[in-house]
C-alpha positions in Angstrom: -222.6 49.9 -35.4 -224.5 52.8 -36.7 -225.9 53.3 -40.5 -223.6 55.5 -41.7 -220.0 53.8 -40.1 -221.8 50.5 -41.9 -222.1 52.3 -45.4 -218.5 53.9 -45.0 -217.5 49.9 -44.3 -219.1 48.7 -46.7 -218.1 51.4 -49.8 -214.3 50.4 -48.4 -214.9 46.9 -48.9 -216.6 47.2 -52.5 -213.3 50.3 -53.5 -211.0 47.5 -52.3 -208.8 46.1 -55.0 -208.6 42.9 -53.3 -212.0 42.7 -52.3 -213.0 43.0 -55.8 -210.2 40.7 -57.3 -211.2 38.1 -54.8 -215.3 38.1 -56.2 -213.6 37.7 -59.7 -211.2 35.4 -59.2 -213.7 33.2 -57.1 -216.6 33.8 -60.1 -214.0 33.0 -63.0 -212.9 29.8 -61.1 -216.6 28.8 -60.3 -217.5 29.0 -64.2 -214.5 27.4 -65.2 -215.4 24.2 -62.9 -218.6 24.1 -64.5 -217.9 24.3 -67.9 -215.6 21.3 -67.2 -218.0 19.6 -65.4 -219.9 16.8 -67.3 -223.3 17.2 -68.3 -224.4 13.6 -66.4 -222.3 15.2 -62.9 -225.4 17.1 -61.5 -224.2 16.9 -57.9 -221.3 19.0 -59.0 -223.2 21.8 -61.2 -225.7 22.2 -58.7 -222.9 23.1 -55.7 -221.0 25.0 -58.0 -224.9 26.9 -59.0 -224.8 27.3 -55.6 -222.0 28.5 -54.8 -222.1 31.5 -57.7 -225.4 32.5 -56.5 -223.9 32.3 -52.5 -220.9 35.2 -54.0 -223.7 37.4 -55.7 -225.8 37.3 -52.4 -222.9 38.2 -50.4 -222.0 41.4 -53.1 -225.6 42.5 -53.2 -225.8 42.5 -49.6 -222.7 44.3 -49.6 -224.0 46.8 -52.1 -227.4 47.1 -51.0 -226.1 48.2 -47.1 -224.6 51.1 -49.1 -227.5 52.0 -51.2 -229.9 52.0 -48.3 -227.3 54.4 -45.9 -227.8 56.7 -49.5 -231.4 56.8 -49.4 -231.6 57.1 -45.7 -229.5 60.3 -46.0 -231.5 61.7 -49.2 -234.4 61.2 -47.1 -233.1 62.9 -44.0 -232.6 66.0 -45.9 -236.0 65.6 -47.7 -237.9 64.6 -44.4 -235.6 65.9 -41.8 -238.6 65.2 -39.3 -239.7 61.6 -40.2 
């Protein structure tokens, strides 16, 4: 798959309603499982930890496929012979 069909994927996914609502949803029930948890259940915070920074690594990458098709365009135009 070329650069720019990945960047147009990956804008549709982020401008997805359901995309989006299933980060927050999954987020909102992660912190509500550990503020429930107990203090003394560290097994449980730590895969729930994990688990919240596994969704923001999946969103950055997300993000950060678009970001880079951006900058390769701005630099085509800049640099058209790089």
């Amino acid at each position: 798959m070329d650069n720019e069909l990945r960047e147009h994927k990956a804008k549709a996914l982020l401008d997805n309603p359901l995309f989006q609502e299933a980060f927050d949803v999954l987020k909102e029930d992660l912190m509500g499982r550990w503020s429930q948890s107990g203090s003394t259940d560290l097994e449980a915070r730590e895969s729930i930890w994990l688990a919240m920074r596994l969704l923001e690594k999946i969103h950055s990458h997300v993000t950060s496929i678009i970001e880079t098709g951006h900058m390769n365009k701005i630099l085509d135009k800049q640099h058209p012979f790089i």
